[in-house]
N, CA, C and O atoms as CSV, one atom per row, in Angstrom:
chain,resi,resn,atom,element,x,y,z
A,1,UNK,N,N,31.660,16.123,43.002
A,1,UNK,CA,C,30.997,16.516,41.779
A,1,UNK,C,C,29.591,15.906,41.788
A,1,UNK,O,O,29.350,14.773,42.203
A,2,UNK,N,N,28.580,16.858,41.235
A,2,UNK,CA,C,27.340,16.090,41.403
A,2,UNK,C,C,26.967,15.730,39.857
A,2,UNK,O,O,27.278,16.179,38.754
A,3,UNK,N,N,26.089,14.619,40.385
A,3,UNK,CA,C,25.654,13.814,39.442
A,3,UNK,C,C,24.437,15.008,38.703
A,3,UNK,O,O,23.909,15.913,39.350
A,4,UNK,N,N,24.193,14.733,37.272
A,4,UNK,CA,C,23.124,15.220,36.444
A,4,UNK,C,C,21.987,14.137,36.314
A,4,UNK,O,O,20.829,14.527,36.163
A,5,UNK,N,N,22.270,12.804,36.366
A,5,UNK,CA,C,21.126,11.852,36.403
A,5,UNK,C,C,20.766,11.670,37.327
A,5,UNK,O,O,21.198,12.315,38.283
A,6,UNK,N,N,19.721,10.621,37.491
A,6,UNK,CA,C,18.950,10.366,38.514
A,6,UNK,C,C,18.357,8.759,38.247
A,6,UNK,O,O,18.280,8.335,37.094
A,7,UNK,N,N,17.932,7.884,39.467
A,7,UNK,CA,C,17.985,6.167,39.219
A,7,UNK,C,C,16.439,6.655,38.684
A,7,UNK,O,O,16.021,7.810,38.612
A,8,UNK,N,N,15.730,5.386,38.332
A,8,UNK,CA,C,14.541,5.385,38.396
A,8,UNK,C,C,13.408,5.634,39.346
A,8,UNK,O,O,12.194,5.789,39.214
A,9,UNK,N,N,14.077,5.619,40.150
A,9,UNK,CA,C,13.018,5.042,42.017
A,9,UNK,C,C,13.396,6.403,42.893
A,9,UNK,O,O,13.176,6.697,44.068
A,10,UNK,N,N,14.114,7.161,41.722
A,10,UNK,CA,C,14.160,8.976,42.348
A,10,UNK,C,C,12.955,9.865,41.601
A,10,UNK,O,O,12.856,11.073,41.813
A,11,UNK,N,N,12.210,9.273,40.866
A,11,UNK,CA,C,11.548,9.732,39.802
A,11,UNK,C,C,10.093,10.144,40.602
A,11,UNK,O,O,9.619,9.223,41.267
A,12,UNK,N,N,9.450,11.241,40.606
A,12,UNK,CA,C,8.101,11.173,41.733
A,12,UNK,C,C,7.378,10.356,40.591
A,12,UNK,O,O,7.640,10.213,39.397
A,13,UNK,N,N,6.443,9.906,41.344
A,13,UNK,CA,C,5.096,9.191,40.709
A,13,UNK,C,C,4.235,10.173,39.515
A,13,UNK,O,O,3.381,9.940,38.660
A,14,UNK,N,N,4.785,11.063,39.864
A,14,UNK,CA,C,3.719,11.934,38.513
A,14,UNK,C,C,4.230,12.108,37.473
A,14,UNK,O,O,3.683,12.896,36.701
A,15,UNK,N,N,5.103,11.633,37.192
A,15,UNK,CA,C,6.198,11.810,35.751
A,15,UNK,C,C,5.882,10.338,35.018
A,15,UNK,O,O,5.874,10.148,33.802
A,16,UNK,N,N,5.654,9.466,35.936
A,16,UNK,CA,C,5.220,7.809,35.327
A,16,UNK,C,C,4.576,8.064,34.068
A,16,UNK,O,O,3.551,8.717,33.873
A,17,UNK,N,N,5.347,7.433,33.192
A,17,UNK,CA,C,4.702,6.624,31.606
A,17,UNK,C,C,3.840,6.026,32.055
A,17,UNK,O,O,4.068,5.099,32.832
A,18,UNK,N,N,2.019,6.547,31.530
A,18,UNK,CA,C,1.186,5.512,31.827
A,18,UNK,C,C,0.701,5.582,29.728
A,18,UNK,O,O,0.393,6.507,28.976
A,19,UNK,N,N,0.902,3.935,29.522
A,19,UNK,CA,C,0.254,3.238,28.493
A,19,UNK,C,C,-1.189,3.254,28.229
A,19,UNK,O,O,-1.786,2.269,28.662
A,20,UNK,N,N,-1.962,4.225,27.561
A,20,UNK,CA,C,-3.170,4.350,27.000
A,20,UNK,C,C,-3.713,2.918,26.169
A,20,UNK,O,O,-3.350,2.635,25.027
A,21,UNK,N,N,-4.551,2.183,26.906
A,21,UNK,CA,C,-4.585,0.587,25.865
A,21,UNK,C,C,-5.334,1.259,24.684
A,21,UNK,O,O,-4.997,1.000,23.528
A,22,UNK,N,N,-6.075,1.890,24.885
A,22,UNK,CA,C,-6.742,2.584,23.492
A,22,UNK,C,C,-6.212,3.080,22.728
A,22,UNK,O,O,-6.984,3.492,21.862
A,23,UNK,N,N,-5.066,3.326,22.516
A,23,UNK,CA,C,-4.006,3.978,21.780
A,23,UNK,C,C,-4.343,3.203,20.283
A,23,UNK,O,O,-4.205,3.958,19.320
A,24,UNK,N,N,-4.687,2.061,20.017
A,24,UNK,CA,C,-4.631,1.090,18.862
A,24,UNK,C,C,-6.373,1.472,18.613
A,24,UNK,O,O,-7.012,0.614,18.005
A,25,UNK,N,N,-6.838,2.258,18.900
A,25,UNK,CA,C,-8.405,2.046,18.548
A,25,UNK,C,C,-8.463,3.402,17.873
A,25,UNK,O,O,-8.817,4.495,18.317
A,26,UNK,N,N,-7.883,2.924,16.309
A,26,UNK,CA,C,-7.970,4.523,15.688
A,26,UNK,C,C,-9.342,5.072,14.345
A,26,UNK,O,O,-9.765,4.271,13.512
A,27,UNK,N,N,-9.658,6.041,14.399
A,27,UNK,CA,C,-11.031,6.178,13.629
A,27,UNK,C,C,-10.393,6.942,12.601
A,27,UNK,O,O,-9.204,7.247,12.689
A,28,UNK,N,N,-11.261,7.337,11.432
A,28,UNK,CA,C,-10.747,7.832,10.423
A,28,UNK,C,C,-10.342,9.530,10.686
A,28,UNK,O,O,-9.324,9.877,10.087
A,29,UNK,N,N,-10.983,10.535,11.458
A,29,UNK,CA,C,-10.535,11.461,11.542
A,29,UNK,C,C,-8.888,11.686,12.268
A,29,UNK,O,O,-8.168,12.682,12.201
A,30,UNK,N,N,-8.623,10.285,12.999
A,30,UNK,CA,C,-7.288,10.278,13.167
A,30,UNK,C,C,-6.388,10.623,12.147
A,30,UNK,O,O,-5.281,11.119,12.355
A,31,UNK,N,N,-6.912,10.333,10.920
A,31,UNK,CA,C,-6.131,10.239,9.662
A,31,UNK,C,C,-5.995,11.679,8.739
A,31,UNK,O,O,-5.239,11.974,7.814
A,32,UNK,N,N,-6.732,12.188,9.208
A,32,UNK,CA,C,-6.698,13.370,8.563
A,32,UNK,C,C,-5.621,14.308,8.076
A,32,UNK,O,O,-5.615,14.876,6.984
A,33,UNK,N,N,-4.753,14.391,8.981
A,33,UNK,CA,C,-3.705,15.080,8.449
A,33,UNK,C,C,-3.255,14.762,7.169
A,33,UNK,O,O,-2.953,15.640,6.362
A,34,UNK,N,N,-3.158,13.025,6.812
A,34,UNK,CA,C,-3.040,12.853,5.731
A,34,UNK,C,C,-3.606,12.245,4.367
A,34,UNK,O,O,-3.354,11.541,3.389
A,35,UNK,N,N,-4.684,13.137,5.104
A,35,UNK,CA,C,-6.185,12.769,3.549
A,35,UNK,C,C,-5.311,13.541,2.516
A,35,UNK,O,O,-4.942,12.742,1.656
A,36,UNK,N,N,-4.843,14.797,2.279
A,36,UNK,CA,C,-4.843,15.236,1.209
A,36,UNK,C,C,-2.975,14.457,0.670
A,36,UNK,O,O,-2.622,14.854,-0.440
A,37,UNK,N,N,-2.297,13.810,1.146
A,37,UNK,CA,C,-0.870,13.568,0.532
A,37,UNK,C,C,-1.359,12.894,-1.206
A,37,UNK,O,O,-2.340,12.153,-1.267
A,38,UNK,N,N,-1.045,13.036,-1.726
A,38,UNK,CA,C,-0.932,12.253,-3.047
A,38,UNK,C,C,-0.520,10.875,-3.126
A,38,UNK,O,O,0.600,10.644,-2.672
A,39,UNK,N,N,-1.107,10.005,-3.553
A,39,UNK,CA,C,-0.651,8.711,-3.773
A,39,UNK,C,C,-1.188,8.211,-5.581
A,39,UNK,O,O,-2.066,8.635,-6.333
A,40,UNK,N,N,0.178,6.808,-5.735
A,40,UNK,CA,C,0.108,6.904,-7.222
A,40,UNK,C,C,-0.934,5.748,-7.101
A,40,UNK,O,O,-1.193,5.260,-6.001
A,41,UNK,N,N,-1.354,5.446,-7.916
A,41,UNK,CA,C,-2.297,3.653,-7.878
A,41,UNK,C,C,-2.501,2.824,-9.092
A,41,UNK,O,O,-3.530,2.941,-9.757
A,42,UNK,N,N,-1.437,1.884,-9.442
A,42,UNK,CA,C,-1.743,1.192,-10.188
A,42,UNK,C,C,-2.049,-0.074,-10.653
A,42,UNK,O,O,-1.260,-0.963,-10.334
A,43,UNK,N,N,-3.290,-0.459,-11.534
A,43,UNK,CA,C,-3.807,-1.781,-11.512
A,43,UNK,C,C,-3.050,-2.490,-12.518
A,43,UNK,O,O,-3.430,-2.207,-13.654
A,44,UNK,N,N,-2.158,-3.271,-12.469
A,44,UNK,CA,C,-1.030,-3.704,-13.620
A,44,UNK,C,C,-1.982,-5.021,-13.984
A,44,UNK,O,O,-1.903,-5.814,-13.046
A,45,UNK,N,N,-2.959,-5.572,-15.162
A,45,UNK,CA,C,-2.909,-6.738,-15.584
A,45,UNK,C,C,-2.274,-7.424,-15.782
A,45,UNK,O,O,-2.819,-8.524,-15.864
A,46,UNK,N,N,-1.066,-7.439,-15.966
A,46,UNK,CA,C,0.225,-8.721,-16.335
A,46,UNK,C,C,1.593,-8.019,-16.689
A,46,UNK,O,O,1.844,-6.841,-16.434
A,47,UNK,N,N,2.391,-8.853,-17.275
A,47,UNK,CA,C,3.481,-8.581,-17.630
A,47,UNK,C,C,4.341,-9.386,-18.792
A,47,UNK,O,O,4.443,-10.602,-18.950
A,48,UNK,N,N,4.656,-8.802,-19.201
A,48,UNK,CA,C,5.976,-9.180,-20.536
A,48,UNK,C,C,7.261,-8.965,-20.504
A,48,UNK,O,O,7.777,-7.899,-20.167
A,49,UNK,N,N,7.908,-10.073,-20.892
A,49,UNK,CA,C,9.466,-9.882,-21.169
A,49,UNK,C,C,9.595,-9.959,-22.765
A,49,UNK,O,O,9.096,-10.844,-23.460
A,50,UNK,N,N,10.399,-8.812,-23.248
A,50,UNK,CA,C,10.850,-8.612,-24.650
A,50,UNK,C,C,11.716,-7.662,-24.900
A,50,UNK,O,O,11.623,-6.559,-24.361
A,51,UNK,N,N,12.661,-7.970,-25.743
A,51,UNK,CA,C,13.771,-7.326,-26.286
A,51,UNK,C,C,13.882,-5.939,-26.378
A,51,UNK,O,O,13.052,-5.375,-25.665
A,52,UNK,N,N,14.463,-5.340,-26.876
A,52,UNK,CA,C,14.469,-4.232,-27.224
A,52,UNK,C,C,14.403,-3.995,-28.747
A,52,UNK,O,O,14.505,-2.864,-29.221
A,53,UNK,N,N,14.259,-4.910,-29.365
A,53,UNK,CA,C,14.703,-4.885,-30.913
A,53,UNK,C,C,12.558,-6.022,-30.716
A,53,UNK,O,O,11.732,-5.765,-31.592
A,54,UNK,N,N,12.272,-6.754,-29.896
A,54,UNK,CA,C,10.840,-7.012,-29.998
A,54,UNK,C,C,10.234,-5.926,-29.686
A,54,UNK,O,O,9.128,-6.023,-30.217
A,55,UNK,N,N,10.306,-4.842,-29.081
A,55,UNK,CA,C,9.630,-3.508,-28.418
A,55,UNK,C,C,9.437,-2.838,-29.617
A,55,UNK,O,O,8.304,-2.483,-29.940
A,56,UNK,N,N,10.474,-2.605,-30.369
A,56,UNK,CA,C,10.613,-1.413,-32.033
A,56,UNK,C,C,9.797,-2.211,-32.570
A,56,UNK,O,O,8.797,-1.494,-32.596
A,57,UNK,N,N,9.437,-3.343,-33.098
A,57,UNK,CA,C,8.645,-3.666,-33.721
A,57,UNK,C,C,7.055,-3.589,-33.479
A,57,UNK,O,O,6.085,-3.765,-34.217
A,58,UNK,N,N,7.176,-3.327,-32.434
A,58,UNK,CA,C,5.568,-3.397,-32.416
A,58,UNK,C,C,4.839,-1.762,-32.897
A,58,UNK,O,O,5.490,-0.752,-32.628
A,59,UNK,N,N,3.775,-1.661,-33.451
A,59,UNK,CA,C,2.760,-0.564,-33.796
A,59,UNK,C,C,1.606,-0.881,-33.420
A,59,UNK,O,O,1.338,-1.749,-32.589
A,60,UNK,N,N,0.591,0.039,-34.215
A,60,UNK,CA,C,-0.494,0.214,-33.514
A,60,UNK,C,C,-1.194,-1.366,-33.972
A,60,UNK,O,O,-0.667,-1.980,-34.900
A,61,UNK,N,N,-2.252,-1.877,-33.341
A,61,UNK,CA,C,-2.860,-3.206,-33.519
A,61,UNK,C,C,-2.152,-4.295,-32.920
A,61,UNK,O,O,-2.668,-5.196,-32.259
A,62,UNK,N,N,-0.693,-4.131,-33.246
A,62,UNK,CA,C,-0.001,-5.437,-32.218
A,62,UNK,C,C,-0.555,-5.932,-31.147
A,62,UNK,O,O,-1.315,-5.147,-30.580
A,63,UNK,N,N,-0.414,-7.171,-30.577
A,63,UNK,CA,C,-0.763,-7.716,-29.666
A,63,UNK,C,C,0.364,-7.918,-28.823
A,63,UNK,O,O,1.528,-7.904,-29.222
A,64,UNK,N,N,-0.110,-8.160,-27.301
A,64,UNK,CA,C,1.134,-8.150,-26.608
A,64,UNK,C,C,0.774,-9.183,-25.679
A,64,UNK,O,O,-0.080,-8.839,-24.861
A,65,UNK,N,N,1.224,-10.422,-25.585
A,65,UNK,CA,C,0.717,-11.039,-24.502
A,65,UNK,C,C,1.439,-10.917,-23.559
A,65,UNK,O,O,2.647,-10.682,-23.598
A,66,UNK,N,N,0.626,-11.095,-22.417
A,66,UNK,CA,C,0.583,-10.878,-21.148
A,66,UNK,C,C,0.780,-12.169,-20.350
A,66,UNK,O,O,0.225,-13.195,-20.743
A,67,UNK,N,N,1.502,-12.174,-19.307
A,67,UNK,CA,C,1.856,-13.801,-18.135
A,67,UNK,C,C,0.527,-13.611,-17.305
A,67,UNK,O,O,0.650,-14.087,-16.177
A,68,UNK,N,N,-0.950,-12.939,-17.595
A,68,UNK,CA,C,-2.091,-13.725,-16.515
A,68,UNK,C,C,-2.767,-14.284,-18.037
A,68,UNK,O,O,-2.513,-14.178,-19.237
A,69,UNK,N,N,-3.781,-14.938,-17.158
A,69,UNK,CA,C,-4.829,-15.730,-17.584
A,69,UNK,C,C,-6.098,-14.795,-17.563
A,69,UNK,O,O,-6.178,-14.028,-16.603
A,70,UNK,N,N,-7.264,-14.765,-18.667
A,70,UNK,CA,C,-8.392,-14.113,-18.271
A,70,UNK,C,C,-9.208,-14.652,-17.272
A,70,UNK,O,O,-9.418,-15.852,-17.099
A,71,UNK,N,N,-9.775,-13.485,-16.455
A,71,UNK,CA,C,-10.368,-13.884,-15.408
A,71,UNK,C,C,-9.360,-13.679,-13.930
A,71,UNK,O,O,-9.852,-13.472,-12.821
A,72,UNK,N,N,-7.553,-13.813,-14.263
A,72,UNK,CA,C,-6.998,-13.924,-13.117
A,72,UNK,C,C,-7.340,-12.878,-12.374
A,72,UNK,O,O,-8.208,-12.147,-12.852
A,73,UNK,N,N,-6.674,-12.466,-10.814
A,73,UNK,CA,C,-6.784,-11.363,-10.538
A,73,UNK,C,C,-5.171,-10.492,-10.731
A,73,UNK,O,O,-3.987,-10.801,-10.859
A,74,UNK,N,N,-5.973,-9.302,-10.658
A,74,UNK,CA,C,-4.405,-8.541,-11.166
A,74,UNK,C,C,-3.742,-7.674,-10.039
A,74,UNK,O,O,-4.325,-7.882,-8.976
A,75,UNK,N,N,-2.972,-6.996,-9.948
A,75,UNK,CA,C,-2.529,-6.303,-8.756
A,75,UNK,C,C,-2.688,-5.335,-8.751
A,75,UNK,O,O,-2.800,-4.780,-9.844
A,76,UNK,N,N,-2.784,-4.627,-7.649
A,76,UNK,CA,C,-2.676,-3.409,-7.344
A,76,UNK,C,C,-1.599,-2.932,-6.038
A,76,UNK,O,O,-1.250,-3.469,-4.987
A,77,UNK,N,N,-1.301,-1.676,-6.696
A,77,UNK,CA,C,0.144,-1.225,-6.437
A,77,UNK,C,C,-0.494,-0.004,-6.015
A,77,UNK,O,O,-1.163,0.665,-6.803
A,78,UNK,N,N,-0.230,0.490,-4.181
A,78,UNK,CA,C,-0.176,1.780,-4.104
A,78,UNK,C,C,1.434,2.211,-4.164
A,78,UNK,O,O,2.281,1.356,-3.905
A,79,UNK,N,N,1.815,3.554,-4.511
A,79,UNK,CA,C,3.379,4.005,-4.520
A,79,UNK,C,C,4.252,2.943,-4.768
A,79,UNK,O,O,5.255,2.833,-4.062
A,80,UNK,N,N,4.000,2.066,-5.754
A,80,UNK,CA,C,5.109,1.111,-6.191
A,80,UNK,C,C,5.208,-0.141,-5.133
A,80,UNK,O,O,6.251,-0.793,-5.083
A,81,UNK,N,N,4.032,-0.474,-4.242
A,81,UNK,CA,C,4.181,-1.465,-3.313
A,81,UNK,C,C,2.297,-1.817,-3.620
A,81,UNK,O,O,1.302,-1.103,-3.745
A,82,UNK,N,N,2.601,-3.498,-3.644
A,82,UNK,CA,C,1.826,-4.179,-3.785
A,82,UNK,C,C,0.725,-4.068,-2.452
A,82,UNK,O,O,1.131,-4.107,-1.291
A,83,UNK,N,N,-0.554,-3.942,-2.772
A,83,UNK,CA,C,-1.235,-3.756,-1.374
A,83,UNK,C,C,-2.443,-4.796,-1.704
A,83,UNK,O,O,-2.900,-5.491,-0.797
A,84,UNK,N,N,-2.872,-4.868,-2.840
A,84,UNK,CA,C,-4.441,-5.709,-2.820
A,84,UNK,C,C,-4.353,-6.387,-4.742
A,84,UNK,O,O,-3.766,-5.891,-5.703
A,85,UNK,N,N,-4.998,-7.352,-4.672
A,85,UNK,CA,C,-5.505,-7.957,-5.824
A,85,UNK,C,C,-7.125,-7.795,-5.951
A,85,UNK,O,O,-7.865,-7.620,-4.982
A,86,UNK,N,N,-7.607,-7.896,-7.495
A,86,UNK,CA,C,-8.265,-7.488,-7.739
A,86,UNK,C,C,-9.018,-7.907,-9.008
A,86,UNK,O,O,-8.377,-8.742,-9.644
A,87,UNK,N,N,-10.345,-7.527,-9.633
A,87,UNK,CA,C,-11.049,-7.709,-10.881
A,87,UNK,C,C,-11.468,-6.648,-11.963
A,87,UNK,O,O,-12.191,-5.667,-11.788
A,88,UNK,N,N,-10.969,-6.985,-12.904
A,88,UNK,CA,C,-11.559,-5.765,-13.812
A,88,UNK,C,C,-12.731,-5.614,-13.717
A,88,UNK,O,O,-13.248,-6.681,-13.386
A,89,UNK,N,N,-13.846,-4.386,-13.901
A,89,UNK,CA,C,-15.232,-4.053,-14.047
A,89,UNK,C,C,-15.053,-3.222,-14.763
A,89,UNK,O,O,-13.979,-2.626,-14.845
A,90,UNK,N,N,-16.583,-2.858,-15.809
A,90,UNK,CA,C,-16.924,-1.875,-16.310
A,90,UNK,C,C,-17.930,-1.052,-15.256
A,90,UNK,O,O,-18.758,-1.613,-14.540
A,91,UNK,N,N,-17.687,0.436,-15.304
A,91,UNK,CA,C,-18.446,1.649,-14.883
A,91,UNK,C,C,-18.923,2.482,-15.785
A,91,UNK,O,O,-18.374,3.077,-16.712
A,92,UNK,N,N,-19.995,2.456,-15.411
A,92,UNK,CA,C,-20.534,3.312,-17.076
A,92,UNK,C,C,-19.808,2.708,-18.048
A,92,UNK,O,O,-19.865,1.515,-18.348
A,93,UNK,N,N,-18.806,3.935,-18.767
A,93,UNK,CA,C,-18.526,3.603,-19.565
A,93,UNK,C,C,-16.596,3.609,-19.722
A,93,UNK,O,O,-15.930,3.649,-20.757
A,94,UNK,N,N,-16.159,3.557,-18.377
A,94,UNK,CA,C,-14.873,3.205,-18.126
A,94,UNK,C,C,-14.502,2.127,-17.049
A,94,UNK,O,O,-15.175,1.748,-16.091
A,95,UNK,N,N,-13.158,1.705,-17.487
A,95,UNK,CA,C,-13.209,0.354,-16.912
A,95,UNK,C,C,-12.045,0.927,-15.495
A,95,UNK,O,O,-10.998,1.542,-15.291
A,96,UNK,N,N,-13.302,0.092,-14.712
A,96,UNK,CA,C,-12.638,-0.202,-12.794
A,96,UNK,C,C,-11.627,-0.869,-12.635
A,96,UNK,O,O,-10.894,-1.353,-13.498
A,97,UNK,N,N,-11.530,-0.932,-11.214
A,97,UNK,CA,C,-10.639,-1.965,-10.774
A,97,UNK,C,C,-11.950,-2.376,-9.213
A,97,UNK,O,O,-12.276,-1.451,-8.469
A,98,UNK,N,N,-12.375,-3.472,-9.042
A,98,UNK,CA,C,-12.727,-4.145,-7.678
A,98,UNK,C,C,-11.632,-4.649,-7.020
A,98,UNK,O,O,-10.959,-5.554,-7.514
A,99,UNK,N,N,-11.381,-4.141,-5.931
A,99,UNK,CA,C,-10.400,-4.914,-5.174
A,99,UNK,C,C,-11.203,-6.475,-4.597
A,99,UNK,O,O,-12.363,-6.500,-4.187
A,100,UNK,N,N,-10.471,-7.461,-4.666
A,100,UNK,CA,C,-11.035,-8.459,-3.688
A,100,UNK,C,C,-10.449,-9.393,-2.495
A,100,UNK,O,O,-11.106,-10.165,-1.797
A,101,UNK,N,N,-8.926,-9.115,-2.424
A,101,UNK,CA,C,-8.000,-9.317,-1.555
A,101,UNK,C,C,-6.981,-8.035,-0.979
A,101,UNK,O,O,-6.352,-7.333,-1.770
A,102,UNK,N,N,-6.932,-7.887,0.168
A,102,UNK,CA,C,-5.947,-6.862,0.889
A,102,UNK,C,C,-4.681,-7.726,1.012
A,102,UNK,O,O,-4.781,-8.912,1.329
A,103,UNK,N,N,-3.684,-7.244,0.806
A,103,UNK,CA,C,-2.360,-8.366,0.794
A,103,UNK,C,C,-1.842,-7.493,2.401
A,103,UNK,O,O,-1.868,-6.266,2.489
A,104,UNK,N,N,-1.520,-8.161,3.239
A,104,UNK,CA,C,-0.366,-7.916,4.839
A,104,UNK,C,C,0.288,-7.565,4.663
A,104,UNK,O,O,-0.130,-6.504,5.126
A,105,UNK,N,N,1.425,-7.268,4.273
A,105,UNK,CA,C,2.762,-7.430,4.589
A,105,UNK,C,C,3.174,-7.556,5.619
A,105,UNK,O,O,2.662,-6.974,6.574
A,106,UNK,N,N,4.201,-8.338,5.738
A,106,UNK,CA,C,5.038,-8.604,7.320
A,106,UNK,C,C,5.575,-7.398,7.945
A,106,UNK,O,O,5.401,-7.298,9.159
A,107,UNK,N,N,6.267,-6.358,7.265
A,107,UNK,CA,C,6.762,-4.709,8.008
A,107,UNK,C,C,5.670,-4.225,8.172
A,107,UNK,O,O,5.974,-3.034,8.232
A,108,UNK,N,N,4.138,-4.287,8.343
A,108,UNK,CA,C,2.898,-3.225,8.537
A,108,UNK,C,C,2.804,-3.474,9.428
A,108,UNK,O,O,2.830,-4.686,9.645
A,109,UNK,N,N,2.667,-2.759,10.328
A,109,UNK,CA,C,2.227,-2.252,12.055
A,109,UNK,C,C,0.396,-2.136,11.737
A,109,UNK,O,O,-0.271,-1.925,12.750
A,110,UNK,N,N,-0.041,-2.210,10.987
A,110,UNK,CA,C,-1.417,-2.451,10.892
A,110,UNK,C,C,-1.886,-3.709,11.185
A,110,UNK,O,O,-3.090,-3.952,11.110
């Protein structure tokens, strides 16, 4: 019965996996395919813990404090994952976000 495989060292030389080192040297038109996907982005200033019976109470004018400090920086969230911190600014006449830290994460191949 004959075999369907074959060792490695049966393989001709022209079939060889050759490793492109440039492979990691990517420019932005690489990216293109996915310029247009949608992404969500949000700049969260802080956060609160409160009841559900503290939530009904509040109306319009209430105050709500918040766990930062003024001045801290706040986060930013692409698709529900933390990517960069940041500063409020005014633009014209609506308010920015400046990023001023890119956060790593340990799973990014970047």
């Amino acid at each position: 019965m004959a075999s369907d495989t074959m060792s490695l060292e049966e393989f001709p030389d022209s079939t060889a996996i050759t490793v492109n080192d440039d492979a990691t040297d990517k420019t932005a038109s690489d990216l293109a395919p996915v310029f247009d996907v949608p992404v969500n982005i949000s700049a969260v200033l802080g956060k609160a813990h409160m009841s559900v019976a503290q939530l009904l109470k509040l109306n319009r004018g209430s105050v709500l404090q918040l766990d930062r400090k003024v001045g801290e920086a706040i986060d930013i969230f692409v698709n529900n994952r933390l990517v960069a911190r940041g500063e409020v600014v005014v633009v014209e006449d609506r308010l920015g976000v400046t990023m001023t830290e890119i956060i790593k994460t340990e799973d990014s191949n970047a």
